[in-house]
Steps between C-alpha positions, in 0.01 A plus 500: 500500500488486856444132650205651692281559158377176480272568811356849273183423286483851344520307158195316556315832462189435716374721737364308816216781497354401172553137543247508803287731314434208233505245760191689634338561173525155420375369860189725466410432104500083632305594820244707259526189244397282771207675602359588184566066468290426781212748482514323163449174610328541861142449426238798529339562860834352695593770740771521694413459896722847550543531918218192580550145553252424211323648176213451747530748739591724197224513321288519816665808592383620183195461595527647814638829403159491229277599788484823659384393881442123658232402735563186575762225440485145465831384676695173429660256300400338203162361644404864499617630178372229291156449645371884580493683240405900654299585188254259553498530842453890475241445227273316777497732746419776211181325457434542890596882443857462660791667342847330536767462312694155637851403335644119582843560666537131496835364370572180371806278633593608831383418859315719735873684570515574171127639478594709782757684389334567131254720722726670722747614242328437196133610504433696770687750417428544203066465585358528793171323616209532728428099514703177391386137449763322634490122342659232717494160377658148666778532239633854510623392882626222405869457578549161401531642163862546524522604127209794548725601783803539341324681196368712739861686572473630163206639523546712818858602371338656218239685718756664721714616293560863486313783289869554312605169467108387365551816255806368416431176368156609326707773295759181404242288423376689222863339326297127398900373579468620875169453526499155402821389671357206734311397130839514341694335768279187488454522142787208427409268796139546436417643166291833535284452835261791555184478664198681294235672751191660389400763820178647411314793632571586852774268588246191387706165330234302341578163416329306247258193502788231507621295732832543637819274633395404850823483731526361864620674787456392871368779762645628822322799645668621798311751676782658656751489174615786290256447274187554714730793680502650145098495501473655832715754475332656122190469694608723767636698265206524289315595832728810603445649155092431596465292243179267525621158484212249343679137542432190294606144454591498122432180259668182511340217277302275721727222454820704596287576820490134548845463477588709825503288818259625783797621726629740206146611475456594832839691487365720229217571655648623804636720246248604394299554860783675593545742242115560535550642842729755402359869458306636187502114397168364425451145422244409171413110485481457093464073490137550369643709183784200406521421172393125383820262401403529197661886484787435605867442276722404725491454908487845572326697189210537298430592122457860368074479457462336869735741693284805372230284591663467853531838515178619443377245823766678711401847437140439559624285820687781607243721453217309714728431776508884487858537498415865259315612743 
C-alpha cells in the first residue's frame, strides 16, 4: 500500500453530489417546517408589511387600487388619515348633487418629508387627481421631534425604491419567515411586537372612543428648514400637474395648541401664508368646523363617530366657499 493512500477516501463511499443533495432537502423540509410553525401560531389578520415601512400603508394601498379613478385627495400625515374619512365626506356633497370619490392618502408616523414622498412615488402614480386637500398641522413641521425625524428615513426609503426591487420583496413576503423578519428579529428582546391597524374604506383609520397615551414633544418650526422645503416643493409639484390645491390647518387638541409658544406659531403660519401664495393653491379657513375637546383621543386625533362628523362640516364648507365650482 502506497504511503500516499491514507490521503484517498474512496472507502468512505460518499459521493459529494448526493451529500449536498440531502443537505438541501433537509435545509428546505426545516425552512417549510418553520413556516407552516408560524402561520400556525401568527394570529389571523397579521400581514406582512411586504416593500412598506408599515402594515399601514399596506392595507391602504389596498384600498387604493379598489377604486377605478380619484378626484380628490386628502394629503398628510396622521392628522389626515385618522380624522377624514372620504366616504363621509363624499356622501355630503352627494346630498348637494356632487359626485366625488375622495381617498385619504394620509400616512401615519412620518413628517411632512415622509408625506411627500408617499405621493410622488407612491400614489400618484398609481391615481391621478383633479383636486387635493392638503392638511398641515403645527406638528407635522415640527422638527423638534427628533424621533418622527429619524422614523421618517424609513418611510421615504420605502417609497423610492424601485418597481423590481418593491416586486421583489412583495413576492418574498408571501414566505411569513421573510415577511416577518424585523417581527422575528425582535421577537427575543421584545417578545412578538406588531402593531394591529384597522384602515377602512378609502384610506380612512378610525380610532375608537378611548383616550390615548398623551406624550410631550417641544416645537421648532423653521420656516426655511427641510421640512417646510418638503411642503413647498409637493405643492409646486401638485401645481405643474394642475392639480387644485384646497389648504387647511388640520386638528390639534386645544390644549396641544396651547402648548406652542407664540414665536413657533407665527413660524407656522408663515408657512402656511407662504404656501398659500403659491399657484393653484387656495387657502380654506376651517376653525369654525373644529371639533369640541371632548372628540378628541389624544393631542392630535379624534374618535371614529366625530371624524365622520368632521367630515361632513368640511364637505359642506368646501362646498359653500365654492371650491366645486
Amino acid at each position: 500500500m502506497s504511503p500516499l493512500s491514507i490521503f484517498s477516501f474512496n472507502t468512505l463511499q460518499i459521493k459529494v453530489k448526493n451529500l449536498f443533495s440531502v443537505a438541501s432537502l433537509l435545509a428546505i423540509s426545516a425552512l417549510l417546517l418553520l413556516e407552516i410553525c408560524l402561520r400556525l401560531v401568527i394570529p389571523d389578520g397579521q400581514i406582512p408589511t411586504g416593500s412598506w415601512y408599515n402594515h399601514t400603508i399596506r392595507l391602504q394601498n389596498a384600498e387604493l387600487k379598489k377604486l377605478p379613478q380619484i378626484d380628490l385627495y386628502f394629503i398628510g400625515t396622521s392628522i389626515s388619515c385618522v380624522n377624514i374619512p372620504p366616504a363621509d365626506f363624499d356622501a355630503a356633497l352627494a346630498e348637494s348633487g356632487i359626485e366625488n370619490t375622495a381617498f385619504n392618502a394620509g400616512i401615519a408616523g412620518p413628517d411632512f418629508r415622509g408625506v411627500a414622498a408617499a405621493m410622488k412615488f407612491h400614489y400618484w402614480p398609481q391615481k391621478q387627481s383633479r383636486k387635493a386637500v392638503l392638511v398641515i398641522a403645527p406638528n407635522d413641521l415640527n422638527s423638534a421631534n427628533t424621533a418622527v425625524c429619524e422614523r421618517t428615513k424609513g418611510y421615504i426609503k420605502s417609497f423610492e425604491q424601485s418597481a423590481l426591487a418593491a416586486a421583489t420583496i412583495d413576492f418574498l413576503s408571501h414566505f411569513y419567515i421573510f415577511g416577518f423578519r424585523a417581527e422575528l428579529k425582535n421577537y427575543f428582546k421584545k417578545g412578538w411586537q406588531y402593531d394591529p391597524v384597522n384602515v377602512g374604506e378609502k384610506g380612512f383609520t378610525p380610532l375608537p372612543r378611548r383616550q390615548r397615551p398623551r406624550w410631550e414633544t417641544a416645537y421648532r418650526i423653521d420656516p426655511d428648514g427641510p421640512l417646510a422645503a418638503s411642503l413647498f416643493d409637493l405643492t409646486d409639484w401638485l401645481a405643474a400637474r394642475d392639480v387644485q390645491i384646497i389648504l387647511i390647518e388640520g386638528l390639534s387638541e386645544p390644549a396641544e395648541k396651547n402648548r406652542i409658544s407664540p414665536v413657533q406659531w407665527q413660524n407656522f403660519n408663515r408657512i402656511l401664508t407662504r404656501c398659500a401664495s403659491k399657484p393653484n393653491v387656495h387657502p380654506v379657513d376651517v376653525s369654525t368646523i373644529e371639533p369640541p375637546a371632548e372628540d378628541f383621543v389624544d393631542q392630535l386625533h379624534i374618535h371614529e363617530n366625530a371624524a365622520r362628523r368632521y367630515a361632513r362640516n368640511l364637505a359642506n364648507l368646501l362646498r359653500a366657499k365654492q371650491v366645486f365650482e
